[in-house]
C-alpha positions as CSV (number, residue, x, y, z in Angstrom):
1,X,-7.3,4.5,26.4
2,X,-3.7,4.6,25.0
3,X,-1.2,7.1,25.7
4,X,-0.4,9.4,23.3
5,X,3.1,8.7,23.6
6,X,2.6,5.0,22.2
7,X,4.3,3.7,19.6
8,X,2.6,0.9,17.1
9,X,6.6,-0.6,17.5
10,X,4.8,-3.8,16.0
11,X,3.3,-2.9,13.2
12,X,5.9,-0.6,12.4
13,X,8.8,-3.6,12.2
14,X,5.8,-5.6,9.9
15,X,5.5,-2.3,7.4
16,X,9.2,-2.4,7.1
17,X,9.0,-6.3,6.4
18,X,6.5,-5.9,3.9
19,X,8.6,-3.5,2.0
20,X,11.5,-5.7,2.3
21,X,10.4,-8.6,1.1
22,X,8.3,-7.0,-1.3
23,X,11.4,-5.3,-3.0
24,X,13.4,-8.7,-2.6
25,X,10.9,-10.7,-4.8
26,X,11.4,-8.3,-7.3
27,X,15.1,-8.5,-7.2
28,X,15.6,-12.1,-7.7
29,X,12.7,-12.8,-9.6
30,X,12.9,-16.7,-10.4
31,X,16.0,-17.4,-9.4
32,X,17.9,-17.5,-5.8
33,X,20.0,-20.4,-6.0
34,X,21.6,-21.2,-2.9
35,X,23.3,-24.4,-1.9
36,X,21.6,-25.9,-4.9
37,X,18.0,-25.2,-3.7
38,X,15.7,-22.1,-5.6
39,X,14.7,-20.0,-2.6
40,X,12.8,-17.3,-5.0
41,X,9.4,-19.4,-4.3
42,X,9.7,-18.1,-0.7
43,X,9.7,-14.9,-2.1
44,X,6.7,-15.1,-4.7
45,X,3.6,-14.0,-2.6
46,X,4.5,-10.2,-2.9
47,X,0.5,-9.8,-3.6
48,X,0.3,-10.8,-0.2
49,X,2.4,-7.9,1.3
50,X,0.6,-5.1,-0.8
51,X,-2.2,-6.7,1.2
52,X,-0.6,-6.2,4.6
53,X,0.2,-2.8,3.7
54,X,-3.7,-2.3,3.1
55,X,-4.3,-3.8,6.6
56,X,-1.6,-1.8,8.4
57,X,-2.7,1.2,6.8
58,X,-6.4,0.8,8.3
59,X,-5.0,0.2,11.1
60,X,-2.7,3.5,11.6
61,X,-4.9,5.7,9.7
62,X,-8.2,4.5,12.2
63,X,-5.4,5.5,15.3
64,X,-4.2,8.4,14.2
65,X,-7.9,9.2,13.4
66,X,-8.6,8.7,17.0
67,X,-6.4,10.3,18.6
68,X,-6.6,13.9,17.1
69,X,-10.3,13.7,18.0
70,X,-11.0,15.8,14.8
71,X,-9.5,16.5,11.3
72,X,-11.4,19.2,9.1
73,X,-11.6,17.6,5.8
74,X,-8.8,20.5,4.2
75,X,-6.4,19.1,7.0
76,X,-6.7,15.8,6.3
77,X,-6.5,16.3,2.8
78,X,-3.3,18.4,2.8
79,X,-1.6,15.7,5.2
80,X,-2.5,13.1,3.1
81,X,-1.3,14.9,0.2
82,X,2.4,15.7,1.3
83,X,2.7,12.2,3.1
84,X,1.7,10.5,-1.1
85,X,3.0,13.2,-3.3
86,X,6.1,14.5,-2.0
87,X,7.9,11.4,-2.0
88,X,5.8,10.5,-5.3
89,X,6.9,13.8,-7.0
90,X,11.1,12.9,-6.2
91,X,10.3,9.0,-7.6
92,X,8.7,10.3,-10.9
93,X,11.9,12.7,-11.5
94,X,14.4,10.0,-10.1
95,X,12.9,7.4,-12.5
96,X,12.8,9.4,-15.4
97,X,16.3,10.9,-15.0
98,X,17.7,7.1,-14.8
99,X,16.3,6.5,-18.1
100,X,17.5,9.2,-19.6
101,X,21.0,8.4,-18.4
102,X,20.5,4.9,-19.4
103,X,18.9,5.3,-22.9
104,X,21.4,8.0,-23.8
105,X,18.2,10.0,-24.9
106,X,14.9,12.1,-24.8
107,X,12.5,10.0,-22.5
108,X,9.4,10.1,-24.6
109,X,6.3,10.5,-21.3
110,X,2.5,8.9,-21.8
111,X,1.3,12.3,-20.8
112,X,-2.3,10.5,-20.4
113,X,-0.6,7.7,-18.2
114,X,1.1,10.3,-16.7
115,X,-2.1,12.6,-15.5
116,X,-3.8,9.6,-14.7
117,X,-1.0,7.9,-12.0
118,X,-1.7,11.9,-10.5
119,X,-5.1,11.4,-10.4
120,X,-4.7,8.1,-8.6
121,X,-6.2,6.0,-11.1
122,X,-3.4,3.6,-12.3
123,X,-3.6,-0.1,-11.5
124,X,-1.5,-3.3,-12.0
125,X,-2.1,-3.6,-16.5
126,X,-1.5,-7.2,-17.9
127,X,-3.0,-9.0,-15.1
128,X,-6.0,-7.2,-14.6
129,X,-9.3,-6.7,-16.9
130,X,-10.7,-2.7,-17.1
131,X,-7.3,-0.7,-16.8
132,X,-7.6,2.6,-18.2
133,X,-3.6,3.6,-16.2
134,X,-0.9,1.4,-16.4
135,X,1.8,2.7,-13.1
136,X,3.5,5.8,-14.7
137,X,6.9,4.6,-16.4
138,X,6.2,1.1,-15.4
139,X,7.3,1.3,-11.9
140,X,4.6,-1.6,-11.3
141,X,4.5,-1.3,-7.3
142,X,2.6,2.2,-7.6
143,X,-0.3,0.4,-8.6
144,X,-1.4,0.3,-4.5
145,X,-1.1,3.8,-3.8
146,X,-4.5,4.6,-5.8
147,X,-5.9,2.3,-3.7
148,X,-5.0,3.5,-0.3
149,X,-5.5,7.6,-1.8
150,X,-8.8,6.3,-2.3
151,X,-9.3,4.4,0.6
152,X,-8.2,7.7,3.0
153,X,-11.1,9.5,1.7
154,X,-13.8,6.9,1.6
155,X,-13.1,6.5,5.2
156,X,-12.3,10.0,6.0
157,X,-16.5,10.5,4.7
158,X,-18.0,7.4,6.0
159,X,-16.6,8.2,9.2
160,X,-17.2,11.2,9.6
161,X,-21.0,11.2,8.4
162,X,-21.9,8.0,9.8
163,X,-19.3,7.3,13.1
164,X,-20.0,4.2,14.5
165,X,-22.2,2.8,11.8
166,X,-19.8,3.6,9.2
167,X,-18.5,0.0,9.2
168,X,-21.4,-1.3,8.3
169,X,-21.8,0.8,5.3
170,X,-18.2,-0.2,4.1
171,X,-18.5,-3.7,4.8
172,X,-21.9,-3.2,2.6
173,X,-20.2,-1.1,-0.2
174,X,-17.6,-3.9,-0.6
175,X,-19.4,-6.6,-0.6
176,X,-22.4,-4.8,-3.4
177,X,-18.9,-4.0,-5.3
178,X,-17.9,-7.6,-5.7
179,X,-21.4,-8.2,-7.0
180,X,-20.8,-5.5,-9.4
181,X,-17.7,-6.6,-10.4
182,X,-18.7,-10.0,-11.2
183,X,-20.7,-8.5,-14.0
184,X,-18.6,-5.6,-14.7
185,X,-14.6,-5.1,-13.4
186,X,-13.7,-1.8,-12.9
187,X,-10.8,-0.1,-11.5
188,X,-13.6,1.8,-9.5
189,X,-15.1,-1.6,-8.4
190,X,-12.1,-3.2,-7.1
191,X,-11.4,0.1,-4.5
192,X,-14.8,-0.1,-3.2
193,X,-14.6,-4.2,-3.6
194,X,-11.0,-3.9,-1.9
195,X,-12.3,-1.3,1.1
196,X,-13.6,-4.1,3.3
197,X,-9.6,-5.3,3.2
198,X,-8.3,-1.6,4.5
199,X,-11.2,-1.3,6.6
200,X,-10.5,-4.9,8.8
201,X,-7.1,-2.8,9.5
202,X,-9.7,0.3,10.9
203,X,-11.5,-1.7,13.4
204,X,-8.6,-3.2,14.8
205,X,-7.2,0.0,14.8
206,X,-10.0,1.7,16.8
207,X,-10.3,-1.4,19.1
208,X,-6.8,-1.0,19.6
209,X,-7.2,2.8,20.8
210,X,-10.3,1.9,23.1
211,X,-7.9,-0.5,24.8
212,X,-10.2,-3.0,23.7
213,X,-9.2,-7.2,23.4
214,X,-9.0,-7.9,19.5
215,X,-10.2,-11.4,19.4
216,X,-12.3,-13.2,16.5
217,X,-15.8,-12.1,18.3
218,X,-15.3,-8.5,17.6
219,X,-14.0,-8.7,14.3
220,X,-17.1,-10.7,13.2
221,X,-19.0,-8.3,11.2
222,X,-15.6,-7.7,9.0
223,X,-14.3,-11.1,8.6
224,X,-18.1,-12.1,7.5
225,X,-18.0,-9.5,5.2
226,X,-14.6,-10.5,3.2
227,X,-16.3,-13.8,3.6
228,X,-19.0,-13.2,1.3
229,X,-17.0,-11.3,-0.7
230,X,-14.5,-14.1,-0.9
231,X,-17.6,-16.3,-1.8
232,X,-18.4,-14.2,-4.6
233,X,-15.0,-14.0,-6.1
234,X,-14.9,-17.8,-6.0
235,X,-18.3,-17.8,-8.0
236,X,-16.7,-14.9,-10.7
237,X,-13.4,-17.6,-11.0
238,X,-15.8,-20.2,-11.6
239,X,-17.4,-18.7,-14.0
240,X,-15.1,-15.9,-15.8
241,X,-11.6,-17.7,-14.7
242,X,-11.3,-19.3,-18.3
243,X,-12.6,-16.3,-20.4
244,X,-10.5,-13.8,-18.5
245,X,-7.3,-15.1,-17.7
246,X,-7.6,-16.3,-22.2
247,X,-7.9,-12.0,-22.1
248,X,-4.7,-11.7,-20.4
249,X,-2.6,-14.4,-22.0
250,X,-1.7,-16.1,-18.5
251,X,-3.5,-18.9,-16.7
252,X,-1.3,-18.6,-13.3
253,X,-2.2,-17.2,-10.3
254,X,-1.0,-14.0,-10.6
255,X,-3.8,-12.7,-12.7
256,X,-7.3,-11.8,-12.5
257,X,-9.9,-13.2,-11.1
258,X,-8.0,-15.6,-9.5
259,X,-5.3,-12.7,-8.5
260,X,-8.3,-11.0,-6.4
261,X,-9.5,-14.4,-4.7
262,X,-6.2,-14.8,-3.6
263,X,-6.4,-11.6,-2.0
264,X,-9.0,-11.9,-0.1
265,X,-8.1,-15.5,0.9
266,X,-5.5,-14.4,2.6
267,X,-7.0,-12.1,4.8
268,X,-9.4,-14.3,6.2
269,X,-5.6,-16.3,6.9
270,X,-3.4,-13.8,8.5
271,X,-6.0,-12.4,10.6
272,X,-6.7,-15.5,12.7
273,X,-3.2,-16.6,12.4
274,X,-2.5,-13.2,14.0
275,X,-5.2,-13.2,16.3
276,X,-3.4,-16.7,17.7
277,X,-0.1,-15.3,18.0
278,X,-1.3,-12.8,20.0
279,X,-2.8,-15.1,22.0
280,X,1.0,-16.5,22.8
281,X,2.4,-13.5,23.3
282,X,4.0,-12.5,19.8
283,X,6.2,-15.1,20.9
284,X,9.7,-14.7,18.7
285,X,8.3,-12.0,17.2
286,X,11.3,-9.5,18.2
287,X,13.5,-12.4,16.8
288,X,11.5,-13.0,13.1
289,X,10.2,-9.4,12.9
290,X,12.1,-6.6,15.1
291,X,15.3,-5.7,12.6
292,X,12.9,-4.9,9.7
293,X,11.9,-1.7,12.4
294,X,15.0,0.0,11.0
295,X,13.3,0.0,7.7
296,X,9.9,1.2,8.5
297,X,10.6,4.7,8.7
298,X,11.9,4.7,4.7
299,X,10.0,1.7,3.9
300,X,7.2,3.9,1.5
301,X,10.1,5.3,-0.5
302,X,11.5,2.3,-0.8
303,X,8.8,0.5,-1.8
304,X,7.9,2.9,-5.0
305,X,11.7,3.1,-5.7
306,X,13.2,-0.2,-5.4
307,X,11.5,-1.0,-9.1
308,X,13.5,1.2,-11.4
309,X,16.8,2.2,-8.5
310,X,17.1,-2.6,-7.9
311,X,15.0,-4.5,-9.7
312,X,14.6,-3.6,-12.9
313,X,18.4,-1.5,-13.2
314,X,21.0,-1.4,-15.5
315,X,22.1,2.1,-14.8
316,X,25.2,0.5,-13.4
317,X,25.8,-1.8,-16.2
318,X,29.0,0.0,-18.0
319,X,31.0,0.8,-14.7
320,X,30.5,-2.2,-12.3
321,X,30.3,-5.8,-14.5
322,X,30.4,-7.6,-11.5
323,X,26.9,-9.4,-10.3
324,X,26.7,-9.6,-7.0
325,X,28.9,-6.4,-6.5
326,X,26.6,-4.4,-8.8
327,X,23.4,-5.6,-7.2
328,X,25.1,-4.4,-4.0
329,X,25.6,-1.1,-5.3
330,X,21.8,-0.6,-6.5
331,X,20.7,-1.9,-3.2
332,X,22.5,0.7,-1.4
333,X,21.7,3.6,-3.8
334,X,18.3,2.7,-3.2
335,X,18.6,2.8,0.5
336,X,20.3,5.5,0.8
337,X,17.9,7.8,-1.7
338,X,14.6,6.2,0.6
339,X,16.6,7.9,3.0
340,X,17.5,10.9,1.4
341,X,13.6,11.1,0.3
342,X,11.8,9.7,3.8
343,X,13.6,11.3,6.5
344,X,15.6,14.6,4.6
345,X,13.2,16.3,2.1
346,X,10.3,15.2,2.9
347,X,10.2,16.5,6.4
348,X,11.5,19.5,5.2
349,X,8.7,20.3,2.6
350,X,5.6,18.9,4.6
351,X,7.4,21.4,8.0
352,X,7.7,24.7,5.4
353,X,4.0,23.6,3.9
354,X,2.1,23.4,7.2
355,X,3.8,26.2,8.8
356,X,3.2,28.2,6.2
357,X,-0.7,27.3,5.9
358,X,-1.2,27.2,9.1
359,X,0.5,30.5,9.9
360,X,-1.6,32.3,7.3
361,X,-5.0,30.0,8.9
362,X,-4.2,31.7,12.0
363,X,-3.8,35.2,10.7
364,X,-7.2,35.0,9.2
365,X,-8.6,33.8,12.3
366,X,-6.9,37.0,14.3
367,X,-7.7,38.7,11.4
368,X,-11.6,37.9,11.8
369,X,-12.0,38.3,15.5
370,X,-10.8,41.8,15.0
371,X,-13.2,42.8,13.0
């Protein structure tokens, strides 16, 4: 078994990557022209990253499962809560206090968009079919966070009910969801279609624990699983690819269904491709990977921030003219309010929160045995 005191240094340096490159592809869009060469295709497979996120996210939640032993479902809930809204809540104001500023006037708020992004129920609008929430203000990266809200409690209920054979029923969930979704899309369909994704990261994660190898063998039942699902998506392309992307005015690859199969496709490519580098040793990782550590620990602020703070800014526009000095500036205003938001007030609320609920859980316990 692993010590308590382990650290996921790995996967940690990966988040922080995924973030950063992630938040770059937004920034130059179309065009990085360097030495006469357009390096912005590197950068075009952001998709992909939201898509390590999930993965990483199976992986620490599944760990961090483990290792308490056992969550009541109130204290799961409230962590999960502080750890997404917190940092959500300071995004929403930052956002709309920016466009204030930078429209000189009253920020008119899609109250409905607004509740729904709270209810974890937006998704990625104009690329996708069956979107009732567009990402509040159009900060575009918070479409992910419904799914992973989503994905906590599906596995926090699974698990919990069903333990070791609660793989099996996600794996069959996702795979009756792409089914579904062939006939129908759904924002609904695509979380439970999408849960076979997080919940790779959740066996890997428990193996991982158990001080179990991770080898293609015992990740067969998942990787068969996004298989078939992949399979199916392949069959909905075949079939729906014209009529739907015609829906959504785009025939690339960054729309659905083709957005989706691309999704999936890559899973059942970084997972072997990571399986072999293990296999080496991570060898070079430290050298490709280990700076992006540093940007782990502010790398979900980031990520929700870098939209409206980088990529999509012109707060700056009036009082610094200068490109590449401008862009500078908005890169380190970001940082620095990730920071501020990840590492200062965030703590801070989430410490007073549980102390306080806590303290009064433990009165009423005292409270009860005196009786």
């Amino acid at each position: 078994m692993r010590s308590h005191s382990d650290k996921l240094i790995k996967l940690e340096a990966i988040r922080g990557f995924a973030a950063t490159y992630v938040a770059i592809g937004h920034i130059v869009k179309k065009t990085l022209i360097i030495s006469g060469i357009n390096f912005a295709y590197i950068f075009r497979f952001g998709q992909e990253a939201v898509i390590l996120f999930f993965i990483l996210s199976g992986i620490v939640m599944q760990y961090s499962f483990a290792r308490a032993g056992n969550y009541s479902f109130s204290h799961f809930f409230l962590k999960r809560f502080l750890r997404i809204y917190i940092p959500l809540f300071f995004i929403f104001l930052a956002n709309y206090g920016i466009l204030i500023i930078t429209e000189n006037t009253q920020v008119s708020v899609s109250w409905p968009e607004l509740v729904g992004n709270i209810a974890m129920l937006q998704d990625y609008g104009g690329v996708k079919v069956g979107i009732l929430f567009g990402p509040f203000l159009g900060n575009l990266p918070l479409w992910s966070l419904s799914y992973e809200w989503w994905f906590y409690f599906i596995f926090f209920y699974l698990y919990t009910k069903f333990g070791k054979m609660s793989g099996l029923y996600a794996y069959s969930i996702s795979i009756l969801a792409a089914i579904s979704y062939f006939f129908y899309p759904t924002f609904i369909g695509r979380v439970f279609m999408y849960l076979s994704i997080w919940w790779i990261g959740a066996d890997i994660g428990l193996l991982y624990f158990q001080g179990k190898d991770i080898f293609l063998k015992t990740l067969l039942m998942p990787l068969a699983s996004i298989l078939c699902v992949t399979i199916i998506l392949t069959i909905n392309f075949y079939f729906n690819g014209t009529k739907t992307a015609a829906i959504l005015h785009d025939s690339g690859f960054g729309v659905s269904p083709i957005l989706e199969l691309r999704h999936f496709l890559f899973v059942l490519f970084i997972i072997p491709i990571s399986l072999l580098w293990k296999s080496f040793g991570w060898v070079g990782f430290n050298m490709i990977f280990g700076i992006f550590g540093r940007i782990a620990p502010i790398s979900f602020a980031l990520y929700i921030s870098h939209w409206f703070l980088v990529a999509n800014a012109n707060y700056l526009d009036n009082i610094i003219t200068n490109k590449p000095i401008q862009i500078s500036a908005y890169i380190i205003i970001c940082v620095g309010f990730s920071y501020l938001v990840e590492r200062r007030i965030y703590p801070t609320i989430n410490h007073i929160v549980m102390n306080k609920v806590y303290k009064q859980h433990n009165l009423n316990e005292i409270a009860i045995l005196g009786q």
